[in-house]
ChimeraX commands (.cxc) that place a marker at each C-alpha (Angstrom):
marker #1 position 20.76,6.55,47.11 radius 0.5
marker #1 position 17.28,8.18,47.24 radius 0.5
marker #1 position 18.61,11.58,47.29 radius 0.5
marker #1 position 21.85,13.67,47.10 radius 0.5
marker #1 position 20.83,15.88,50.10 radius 0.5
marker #1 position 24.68,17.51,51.69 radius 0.5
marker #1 position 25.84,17.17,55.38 radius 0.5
marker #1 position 28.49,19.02,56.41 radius 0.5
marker #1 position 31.39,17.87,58.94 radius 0.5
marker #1 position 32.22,19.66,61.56 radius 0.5
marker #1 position 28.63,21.47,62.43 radius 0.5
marker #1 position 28.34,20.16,65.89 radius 0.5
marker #1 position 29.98,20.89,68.97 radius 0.5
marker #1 position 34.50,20.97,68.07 radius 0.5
marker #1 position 35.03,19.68,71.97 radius 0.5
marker #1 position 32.22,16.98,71.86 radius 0.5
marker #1 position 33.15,15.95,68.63 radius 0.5
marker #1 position 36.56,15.45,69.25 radius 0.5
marker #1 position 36.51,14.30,72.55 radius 0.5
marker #1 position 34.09,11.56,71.09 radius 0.5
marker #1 position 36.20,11.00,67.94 radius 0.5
marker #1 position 39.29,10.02,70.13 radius 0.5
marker #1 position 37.32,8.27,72.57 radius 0.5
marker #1 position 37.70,10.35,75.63 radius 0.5
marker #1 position 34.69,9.35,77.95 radius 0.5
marker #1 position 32.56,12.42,79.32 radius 0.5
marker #1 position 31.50,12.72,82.45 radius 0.5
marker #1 position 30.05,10.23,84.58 radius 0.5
marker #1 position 26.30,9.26,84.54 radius 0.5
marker #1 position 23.79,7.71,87.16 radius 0.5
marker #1 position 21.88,5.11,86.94 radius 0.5
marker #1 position 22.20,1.58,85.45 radius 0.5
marker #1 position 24.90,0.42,83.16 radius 0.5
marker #1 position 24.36,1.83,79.57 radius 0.5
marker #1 position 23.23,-0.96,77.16 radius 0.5
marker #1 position 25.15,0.84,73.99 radius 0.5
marker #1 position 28.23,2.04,72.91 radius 0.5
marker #1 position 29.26,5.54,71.22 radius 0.5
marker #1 position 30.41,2.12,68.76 radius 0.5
marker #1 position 26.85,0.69,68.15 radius 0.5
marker #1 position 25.57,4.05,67.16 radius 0.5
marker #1 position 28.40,4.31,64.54 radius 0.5
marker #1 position 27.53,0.91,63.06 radius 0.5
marker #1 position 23.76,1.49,63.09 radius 0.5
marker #1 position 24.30,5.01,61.30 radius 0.5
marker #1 position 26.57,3.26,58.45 radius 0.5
marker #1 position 24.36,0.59,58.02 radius 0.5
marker #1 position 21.19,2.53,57.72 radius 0.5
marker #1 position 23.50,5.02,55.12 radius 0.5
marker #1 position 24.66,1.97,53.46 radius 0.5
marker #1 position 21.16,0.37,52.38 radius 0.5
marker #1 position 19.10,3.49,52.47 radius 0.5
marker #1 position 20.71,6.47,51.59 radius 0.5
marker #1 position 22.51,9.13,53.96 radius 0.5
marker #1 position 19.08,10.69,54.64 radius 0.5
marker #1 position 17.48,8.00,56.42 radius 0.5
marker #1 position 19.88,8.15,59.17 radius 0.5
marker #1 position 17.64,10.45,61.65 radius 0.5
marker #1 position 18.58,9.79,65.51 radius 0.5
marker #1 position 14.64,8.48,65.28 radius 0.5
marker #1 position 15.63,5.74,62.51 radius 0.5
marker #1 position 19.04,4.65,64.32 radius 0.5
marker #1 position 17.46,4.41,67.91 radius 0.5
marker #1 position 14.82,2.34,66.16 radius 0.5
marker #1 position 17.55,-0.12,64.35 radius 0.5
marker #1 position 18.92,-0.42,67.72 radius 0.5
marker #1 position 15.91,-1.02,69.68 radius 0.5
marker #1 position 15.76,2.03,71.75 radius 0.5
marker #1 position 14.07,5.10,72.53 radius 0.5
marker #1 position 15.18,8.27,70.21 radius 0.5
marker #1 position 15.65,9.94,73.32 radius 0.5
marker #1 position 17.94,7.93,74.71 radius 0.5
marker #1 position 20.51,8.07,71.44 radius 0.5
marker #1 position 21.89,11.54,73.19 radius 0.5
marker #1 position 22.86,10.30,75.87 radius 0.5
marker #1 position 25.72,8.69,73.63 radius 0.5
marker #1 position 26.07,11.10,70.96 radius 0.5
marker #1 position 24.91,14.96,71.37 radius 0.5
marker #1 position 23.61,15.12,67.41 radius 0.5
marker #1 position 23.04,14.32,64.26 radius 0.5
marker #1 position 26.18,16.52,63.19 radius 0.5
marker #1 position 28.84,14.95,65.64 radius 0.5
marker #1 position 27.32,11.78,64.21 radius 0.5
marker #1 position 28.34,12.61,61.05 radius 0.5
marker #1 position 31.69,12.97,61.63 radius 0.5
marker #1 position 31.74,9.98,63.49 radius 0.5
marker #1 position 30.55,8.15,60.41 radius 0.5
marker #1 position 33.27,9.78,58.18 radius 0.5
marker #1 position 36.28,9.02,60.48 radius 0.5
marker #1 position 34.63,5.11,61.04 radius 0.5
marker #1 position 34.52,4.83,57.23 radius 0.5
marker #1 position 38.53,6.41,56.59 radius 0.5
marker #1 position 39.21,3.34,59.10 radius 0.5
marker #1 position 39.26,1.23,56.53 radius 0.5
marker #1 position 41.22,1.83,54.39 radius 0.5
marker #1 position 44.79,0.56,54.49 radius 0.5
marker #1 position 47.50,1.35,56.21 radius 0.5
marker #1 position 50.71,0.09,54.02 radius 0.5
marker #1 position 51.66,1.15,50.61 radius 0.5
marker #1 position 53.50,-0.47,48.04 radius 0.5
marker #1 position 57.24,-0.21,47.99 radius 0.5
marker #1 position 57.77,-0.01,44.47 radius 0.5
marker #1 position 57.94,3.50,43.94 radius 0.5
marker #1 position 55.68,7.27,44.18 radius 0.5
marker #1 position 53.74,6.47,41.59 radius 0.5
marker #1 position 52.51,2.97,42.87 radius 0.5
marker #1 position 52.00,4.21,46.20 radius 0.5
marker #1 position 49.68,6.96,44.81 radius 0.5
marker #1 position 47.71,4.76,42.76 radius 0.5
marker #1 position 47.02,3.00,46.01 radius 0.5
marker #1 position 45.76,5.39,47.69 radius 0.5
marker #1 position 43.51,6.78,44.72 radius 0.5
marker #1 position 42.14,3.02,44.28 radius 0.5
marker #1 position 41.40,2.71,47.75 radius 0.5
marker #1 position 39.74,5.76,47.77 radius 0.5
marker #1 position 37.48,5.20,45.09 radius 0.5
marker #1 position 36.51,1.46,46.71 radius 0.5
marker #1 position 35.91,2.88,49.37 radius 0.5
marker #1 position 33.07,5.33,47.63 radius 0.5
marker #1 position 31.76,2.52,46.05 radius 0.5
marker #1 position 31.07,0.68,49.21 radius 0.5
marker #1 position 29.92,3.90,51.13 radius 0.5
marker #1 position 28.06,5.95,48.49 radius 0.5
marker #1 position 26.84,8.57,50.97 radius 0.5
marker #1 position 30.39,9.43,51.68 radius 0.5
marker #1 position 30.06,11.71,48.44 radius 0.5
marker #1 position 26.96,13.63,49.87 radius 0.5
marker #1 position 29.14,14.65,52.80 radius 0.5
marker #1 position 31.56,17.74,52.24 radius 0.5
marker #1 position 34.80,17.86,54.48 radius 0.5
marker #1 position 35.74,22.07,54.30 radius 0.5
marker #1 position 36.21,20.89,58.37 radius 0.5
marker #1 position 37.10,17.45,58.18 radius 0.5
marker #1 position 36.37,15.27,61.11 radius 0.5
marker #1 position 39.37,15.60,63.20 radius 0.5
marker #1 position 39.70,11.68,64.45 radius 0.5
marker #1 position 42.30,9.33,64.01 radius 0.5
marker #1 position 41.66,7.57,61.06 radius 0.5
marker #1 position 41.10,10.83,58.81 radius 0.5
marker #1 position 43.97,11.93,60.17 radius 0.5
marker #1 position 46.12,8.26,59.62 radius 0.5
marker #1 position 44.16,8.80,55.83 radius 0.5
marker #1 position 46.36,12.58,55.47 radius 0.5
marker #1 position 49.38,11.05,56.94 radius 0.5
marker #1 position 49.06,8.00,53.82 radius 0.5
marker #1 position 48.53,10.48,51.55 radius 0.5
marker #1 position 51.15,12.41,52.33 radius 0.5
marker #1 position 53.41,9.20,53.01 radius 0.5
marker #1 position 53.02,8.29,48.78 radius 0.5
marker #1 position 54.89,11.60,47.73 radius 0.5
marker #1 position 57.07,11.43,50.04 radius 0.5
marker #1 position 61.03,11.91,49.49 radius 0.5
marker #1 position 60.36,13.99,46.21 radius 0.5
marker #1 position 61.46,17.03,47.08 radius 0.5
marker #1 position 58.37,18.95,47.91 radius 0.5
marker #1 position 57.40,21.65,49.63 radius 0.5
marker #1 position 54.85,21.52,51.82 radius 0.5
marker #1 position 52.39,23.38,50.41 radius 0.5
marker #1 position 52.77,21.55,46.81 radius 0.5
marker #1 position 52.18,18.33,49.07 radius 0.5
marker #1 position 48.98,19.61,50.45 radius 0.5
marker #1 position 47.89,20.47,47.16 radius 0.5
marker #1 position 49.22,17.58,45.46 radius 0.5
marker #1 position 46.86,15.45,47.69 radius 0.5
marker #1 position 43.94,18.00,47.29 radius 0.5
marker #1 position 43.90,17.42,43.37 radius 0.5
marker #1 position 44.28,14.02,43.82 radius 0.5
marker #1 position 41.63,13.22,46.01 radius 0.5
marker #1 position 39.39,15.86,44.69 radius 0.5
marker #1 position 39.69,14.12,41.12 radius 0.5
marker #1 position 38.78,10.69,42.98 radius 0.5
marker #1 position 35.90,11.77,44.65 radius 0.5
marker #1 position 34.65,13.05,41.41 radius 0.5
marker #1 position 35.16,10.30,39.52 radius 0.5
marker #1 position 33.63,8.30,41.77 radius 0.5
marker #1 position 30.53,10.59,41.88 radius 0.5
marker #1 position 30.26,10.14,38.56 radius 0.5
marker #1 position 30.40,5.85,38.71 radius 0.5
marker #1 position 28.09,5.96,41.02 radius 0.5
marker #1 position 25.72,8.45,39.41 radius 0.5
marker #1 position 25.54,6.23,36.48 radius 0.5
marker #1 position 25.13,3.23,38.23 radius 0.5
marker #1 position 22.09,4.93,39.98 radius 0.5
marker #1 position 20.17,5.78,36.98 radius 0.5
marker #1 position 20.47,2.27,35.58 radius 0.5
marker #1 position 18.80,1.17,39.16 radius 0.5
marker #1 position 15.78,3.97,38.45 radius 0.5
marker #1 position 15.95,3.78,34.82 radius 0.5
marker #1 position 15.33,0.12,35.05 radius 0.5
marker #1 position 17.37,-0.08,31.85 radius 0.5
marker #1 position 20.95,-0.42,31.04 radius 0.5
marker #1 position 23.18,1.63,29.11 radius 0.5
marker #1 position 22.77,-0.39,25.77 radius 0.5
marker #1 position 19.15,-0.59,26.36 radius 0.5
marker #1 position 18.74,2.79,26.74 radius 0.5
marker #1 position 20.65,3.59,23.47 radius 0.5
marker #1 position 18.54,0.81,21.46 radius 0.5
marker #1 position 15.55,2.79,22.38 radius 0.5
marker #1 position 16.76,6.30,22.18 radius 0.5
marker #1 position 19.18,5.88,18.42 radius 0.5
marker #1 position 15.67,5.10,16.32 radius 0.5
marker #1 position 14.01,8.21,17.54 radius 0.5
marker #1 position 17.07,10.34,17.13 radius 0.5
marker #1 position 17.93,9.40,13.54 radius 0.5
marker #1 position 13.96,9.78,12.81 radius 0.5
marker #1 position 14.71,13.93,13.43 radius 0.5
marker #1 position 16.66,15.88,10.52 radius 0.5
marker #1 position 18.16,18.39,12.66 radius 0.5
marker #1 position 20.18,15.56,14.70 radius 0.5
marker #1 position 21.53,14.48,11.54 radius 0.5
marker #1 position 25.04,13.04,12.31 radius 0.5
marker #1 position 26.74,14.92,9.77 radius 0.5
marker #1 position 25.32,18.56,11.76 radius 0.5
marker #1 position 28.15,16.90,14.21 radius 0.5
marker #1 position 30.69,15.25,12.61 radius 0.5
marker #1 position 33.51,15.44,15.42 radius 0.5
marker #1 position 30.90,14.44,18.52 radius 0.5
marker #1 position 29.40,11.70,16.17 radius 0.5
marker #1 position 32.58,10.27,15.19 radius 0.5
marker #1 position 34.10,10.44,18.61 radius 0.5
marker #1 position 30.96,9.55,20.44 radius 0.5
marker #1 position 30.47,7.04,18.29 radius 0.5
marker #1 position 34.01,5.53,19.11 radius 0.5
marker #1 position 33.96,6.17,22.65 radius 0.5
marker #1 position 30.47,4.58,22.65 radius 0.5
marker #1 position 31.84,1.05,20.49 radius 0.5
marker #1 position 34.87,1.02,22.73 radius 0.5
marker #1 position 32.86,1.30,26.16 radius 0.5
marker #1 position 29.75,-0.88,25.42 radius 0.5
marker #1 position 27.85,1.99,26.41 radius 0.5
marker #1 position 26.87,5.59,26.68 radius 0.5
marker #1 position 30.16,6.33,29.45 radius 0.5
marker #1 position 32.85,4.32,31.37 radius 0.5
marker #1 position 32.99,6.08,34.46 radius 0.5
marker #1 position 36.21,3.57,35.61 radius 0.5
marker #1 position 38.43,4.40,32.43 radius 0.5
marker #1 position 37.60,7.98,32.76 radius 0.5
marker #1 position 39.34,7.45,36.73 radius 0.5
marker #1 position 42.26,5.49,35.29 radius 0.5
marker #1 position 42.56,7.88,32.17 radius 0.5
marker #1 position 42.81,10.99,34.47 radius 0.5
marker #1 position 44.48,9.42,37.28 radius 0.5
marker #1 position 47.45,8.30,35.18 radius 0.5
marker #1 position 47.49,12.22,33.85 radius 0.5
marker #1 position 47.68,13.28,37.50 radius 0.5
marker #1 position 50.57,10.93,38.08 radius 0.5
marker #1 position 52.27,12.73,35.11 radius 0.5
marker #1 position 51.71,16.24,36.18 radius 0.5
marker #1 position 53.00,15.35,39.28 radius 0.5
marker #1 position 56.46,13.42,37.55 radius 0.5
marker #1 position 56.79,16.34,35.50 radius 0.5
marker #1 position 56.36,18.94,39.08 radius 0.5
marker #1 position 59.33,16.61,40.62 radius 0.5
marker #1 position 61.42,16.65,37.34 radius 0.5
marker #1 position 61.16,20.50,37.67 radius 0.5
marker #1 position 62.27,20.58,41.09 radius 0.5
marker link #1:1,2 radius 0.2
marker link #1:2,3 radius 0.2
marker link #1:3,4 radius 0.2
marker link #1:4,5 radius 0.2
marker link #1:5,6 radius 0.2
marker link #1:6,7 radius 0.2
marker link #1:7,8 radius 0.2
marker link #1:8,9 radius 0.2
marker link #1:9,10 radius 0.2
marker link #1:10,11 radius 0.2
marker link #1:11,12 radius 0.2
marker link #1:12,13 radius 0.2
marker link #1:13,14 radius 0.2
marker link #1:14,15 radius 0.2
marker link #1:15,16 radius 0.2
marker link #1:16,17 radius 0.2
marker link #1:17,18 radius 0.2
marker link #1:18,19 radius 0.2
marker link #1:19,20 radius 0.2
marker link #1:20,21 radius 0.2
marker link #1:21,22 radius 0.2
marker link #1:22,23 radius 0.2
marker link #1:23,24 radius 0.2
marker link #1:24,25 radius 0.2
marker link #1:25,26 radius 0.2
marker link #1:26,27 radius 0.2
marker link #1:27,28 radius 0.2
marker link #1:28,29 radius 0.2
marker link #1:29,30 radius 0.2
marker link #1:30,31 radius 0.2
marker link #1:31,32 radius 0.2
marker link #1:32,33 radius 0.2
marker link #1:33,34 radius 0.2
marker link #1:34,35 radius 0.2
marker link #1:35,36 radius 0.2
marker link #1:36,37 radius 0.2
marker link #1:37,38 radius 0.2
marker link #1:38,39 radius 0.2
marker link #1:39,40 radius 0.2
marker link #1:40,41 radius 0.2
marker link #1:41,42 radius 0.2
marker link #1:42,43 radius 0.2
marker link #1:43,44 radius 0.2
marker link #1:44,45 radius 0.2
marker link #1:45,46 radius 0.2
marker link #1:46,47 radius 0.2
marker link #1:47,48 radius 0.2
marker link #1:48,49 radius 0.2
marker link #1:49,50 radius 0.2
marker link #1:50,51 radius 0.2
marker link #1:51,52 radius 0.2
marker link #1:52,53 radius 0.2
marker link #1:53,54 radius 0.2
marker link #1:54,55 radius 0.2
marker link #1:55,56 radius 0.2
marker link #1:56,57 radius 0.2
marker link #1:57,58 radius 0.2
marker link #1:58,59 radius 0.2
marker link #1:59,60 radius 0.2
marker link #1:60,61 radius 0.2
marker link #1:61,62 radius 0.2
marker link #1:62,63 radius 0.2
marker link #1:63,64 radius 0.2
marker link #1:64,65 radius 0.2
marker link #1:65,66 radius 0.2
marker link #1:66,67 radius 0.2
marker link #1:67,68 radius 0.2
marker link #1:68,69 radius 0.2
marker link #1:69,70 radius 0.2
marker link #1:70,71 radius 0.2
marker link #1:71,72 radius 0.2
marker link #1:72,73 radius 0.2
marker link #1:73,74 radius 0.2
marker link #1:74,75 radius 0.2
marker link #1:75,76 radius 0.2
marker link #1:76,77 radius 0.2
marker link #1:77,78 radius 0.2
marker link #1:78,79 radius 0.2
marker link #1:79,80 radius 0.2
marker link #1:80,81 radius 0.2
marker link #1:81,82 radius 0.2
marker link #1:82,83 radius 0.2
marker link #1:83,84 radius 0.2
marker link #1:84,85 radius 0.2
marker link #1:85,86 radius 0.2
marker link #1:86,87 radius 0.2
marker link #1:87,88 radius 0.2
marker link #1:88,89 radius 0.2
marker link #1:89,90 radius 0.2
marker link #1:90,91 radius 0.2
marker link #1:91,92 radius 0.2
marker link #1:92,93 radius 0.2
marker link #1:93,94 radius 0.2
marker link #1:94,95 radius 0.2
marker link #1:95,96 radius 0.2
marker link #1:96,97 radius 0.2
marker link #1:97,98 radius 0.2
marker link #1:98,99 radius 0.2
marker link #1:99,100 radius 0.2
marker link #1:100,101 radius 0.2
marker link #1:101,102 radius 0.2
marker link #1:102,103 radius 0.2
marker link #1:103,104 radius 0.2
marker link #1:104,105 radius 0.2
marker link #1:105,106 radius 0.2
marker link #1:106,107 radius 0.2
marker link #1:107,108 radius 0.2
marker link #1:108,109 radius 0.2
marker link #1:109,110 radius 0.2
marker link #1:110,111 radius 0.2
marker link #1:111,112 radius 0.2
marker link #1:112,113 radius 0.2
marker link #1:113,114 radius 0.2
marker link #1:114,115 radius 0.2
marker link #1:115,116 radius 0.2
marker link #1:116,117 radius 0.2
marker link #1:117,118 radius 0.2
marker link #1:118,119 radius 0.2
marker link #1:119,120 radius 0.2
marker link #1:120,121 radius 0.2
marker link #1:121,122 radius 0.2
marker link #1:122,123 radius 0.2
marker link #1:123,124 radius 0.2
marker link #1:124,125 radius 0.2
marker link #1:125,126 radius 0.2
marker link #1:126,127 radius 0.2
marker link #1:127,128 radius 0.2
marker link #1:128,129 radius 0.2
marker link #1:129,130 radius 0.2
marker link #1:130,131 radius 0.2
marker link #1:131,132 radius 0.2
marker link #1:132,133 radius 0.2
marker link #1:133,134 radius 0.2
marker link #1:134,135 radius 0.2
marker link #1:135,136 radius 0.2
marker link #1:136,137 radius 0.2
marker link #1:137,138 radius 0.2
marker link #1:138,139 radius 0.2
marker link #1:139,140 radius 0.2
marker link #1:140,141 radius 0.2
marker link #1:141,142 radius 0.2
marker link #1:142,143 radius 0.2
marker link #1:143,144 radius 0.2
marker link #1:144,145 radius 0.2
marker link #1:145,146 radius 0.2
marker link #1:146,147 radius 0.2
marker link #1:147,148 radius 0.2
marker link #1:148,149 radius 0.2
marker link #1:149,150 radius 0.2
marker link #1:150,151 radius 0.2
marker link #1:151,152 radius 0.2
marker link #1:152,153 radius 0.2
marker link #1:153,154 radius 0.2
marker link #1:154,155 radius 0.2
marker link #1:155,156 radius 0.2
marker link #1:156,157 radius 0.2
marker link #1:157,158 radius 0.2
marker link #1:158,159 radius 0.2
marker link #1:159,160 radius 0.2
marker link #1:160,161 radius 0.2
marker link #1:161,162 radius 0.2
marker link #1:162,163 radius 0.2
marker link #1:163,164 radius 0.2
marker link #1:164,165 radius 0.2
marker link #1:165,166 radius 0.2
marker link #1:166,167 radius 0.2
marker link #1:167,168 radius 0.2
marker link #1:168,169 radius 0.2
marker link #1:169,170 radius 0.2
marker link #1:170,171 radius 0.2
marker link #1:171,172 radius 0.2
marker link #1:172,173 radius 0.2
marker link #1:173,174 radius 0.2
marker link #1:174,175 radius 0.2
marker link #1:175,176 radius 0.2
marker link #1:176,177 radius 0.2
marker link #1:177,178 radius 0.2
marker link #1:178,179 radius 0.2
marker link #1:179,180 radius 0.2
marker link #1:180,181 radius 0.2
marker link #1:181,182 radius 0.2
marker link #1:182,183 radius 0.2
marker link #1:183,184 radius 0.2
marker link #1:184,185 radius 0.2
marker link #1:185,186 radius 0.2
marker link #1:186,187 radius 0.2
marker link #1:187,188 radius 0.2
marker link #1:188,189 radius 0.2
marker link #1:189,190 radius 0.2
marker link #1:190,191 radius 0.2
marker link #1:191,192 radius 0.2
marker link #1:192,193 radius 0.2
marker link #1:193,194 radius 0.2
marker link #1:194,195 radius 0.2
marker link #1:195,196 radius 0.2
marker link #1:196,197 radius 0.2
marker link #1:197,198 radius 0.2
marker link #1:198,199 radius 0.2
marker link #1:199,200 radius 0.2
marker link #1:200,201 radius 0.2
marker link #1:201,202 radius 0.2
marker link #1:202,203 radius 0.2
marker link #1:203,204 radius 0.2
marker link #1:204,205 radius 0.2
marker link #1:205,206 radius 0.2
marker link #1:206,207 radius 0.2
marker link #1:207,208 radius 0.2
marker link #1:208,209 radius 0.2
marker link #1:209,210 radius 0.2
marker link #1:210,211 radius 0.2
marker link #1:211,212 radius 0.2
marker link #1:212,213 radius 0.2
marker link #1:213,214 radius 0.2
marker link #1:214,215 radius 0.2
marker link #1:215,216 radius 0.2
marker link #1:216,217 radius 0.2
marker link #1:217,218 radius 0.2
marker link #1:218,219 radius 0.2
marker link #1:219,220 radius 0.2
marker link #1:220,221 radius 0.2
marker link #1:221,222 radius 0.2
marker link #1:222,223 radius 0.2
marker link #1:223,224 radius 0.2
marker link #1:224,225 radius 0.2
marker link #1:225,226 radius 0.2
marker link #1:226,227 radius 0.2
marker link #1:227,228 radius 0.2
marker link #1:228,229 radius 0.2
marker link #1:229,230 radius 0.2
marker link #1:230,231 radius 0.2
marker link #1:231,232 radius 0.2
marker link #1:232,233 radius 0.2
marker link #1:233,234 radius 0.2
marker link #1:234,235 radius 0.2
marker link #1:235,236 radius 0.2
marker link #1:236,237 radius 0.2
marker link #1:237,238 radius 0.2
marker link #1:238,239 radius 0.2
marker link #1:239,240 radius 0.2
marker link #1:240,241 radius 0.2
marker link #1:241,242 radius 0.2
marker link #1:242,243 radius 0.2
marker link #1:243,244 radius 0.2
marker link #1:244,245 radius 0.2
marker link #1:245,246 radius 0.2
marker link #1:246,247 radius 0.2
marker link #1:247,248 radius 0.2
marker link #1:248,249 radius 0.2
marker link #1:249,250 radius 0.2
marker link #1:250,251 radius 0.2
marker link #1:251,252 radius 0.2
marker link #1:252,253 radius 0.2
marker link #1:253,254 radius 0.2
marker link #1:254,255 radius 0.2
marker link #1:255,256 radius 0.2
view
């Protein structure tokens, strides 16, 4: 990811959008059979976000990947914006549709895992923010999962939808933070251990950074730092607060 520029969903056209995001066809066209699909364009937009970053899918850059003229890109979908949420709903798709039997608290590790994969194979997802999510079928099958986890534990509603907001709000942080890190080891060109080997000798060279200034971040940074191999763990920081969230939400049912 070159850049962590922010697209927004829902910024085009609501009827276009959802008309294309449930796949009802618009109205008929003259002229030959088109060559593409409102399909194609999805997969050339993920692709290009995929190995280049969420800014390098321009309607100019897709119609090129696909071998057409920009021009002709609208005649499938109206902009970049209904694009975007045509990327977003694609990407939900794939994540799964069971959940584990064995209980809430499997079934909402599932979907918190599955969530964070699926960051790690679409990175751009994180520069996109979903105040309006897309409203397609797959975003909406990913609410209904959600939703499906906590079920039969006696909550309201409105603790459900919040529930679900914390969770996946802590996920997509976490994952923000993996991939952040595994970013600047890409521009860095060095890794985490590296990077300490070279930075430790010129720290302890400076009096003021003495350790014992510190004493609780040195000795706890200095744990953390044995324990992880490195500087962070961005993965036991999601499992660490992911298991808390499962406890807050045991001790929310308990109280009910």
């Amino acid at each position: 990811m070159s850049g962590m520029s922010t697209e927004y969903t829902g910024a085009g056209d609501p009827r276009r959008a959802i008309e294309l995001l449930w796949g009802v066809p618009g109205p008929p066209r003259r002229g030959p059979k088109p060559k593409l699909t409102v399909a194609d364009v999805v997969t050339a937009a993920i692709r290009l976000a995929d190995s280049d970053d969420l800014e390098a899918v321009t309607m100019r850059r897709v119609a090129e990947d696909l071998g057409v003229a920009p021009m002709s890109l609208y005649t499938y979908v109206p902009s970049h914006s209904e694009l975007v949420d045509l990327m977003l709903d694609r990407a939900h798709g794939e994540l799964a549709d069971e959940l584990p039997a064995t209980g809430w608290r499997d079934a909402v590790t599932a979907v918190a895992e599955d969530l964070w994969q699926l960051y790690h194979r679409h990175p751009w997802l994180l520069q996109v923010t979903t105040g309006r999510p897309p409203l397609g079928p797959n975003t909406f099958a990913k609410y209904e999962r959600e939703l499906t986890a906590l079920d039969g534990l006696g909550l309201g509603d409105l603790e459900l939808d919040a529930v679900v907001s914390l969770l996946t709000g802590f996920v997509r942080g976490a994952a923000r933070g993996s991939v952040d890190a595994a970013r600047v080891v890409r521009r860095s060109g060095l890794t985490d251990v590296q990077w300490w080997e070279r930075s430790a000798p010129v720290l302890a060279g400076i009096p003021a950074a003495d350790p014992a200034n510190y004493p609780r971040a040195s000795r706890v940074g200095t744990s953390a730092g044995q324990a992880y191999g490195a500087a962070d763990n961005p993965e036991h920081h999601f499992r660490f607060g992911l298991a808390r969230i499962l406890d807050g939400v045991g001790q929310l049912v308990s109280r009910g």
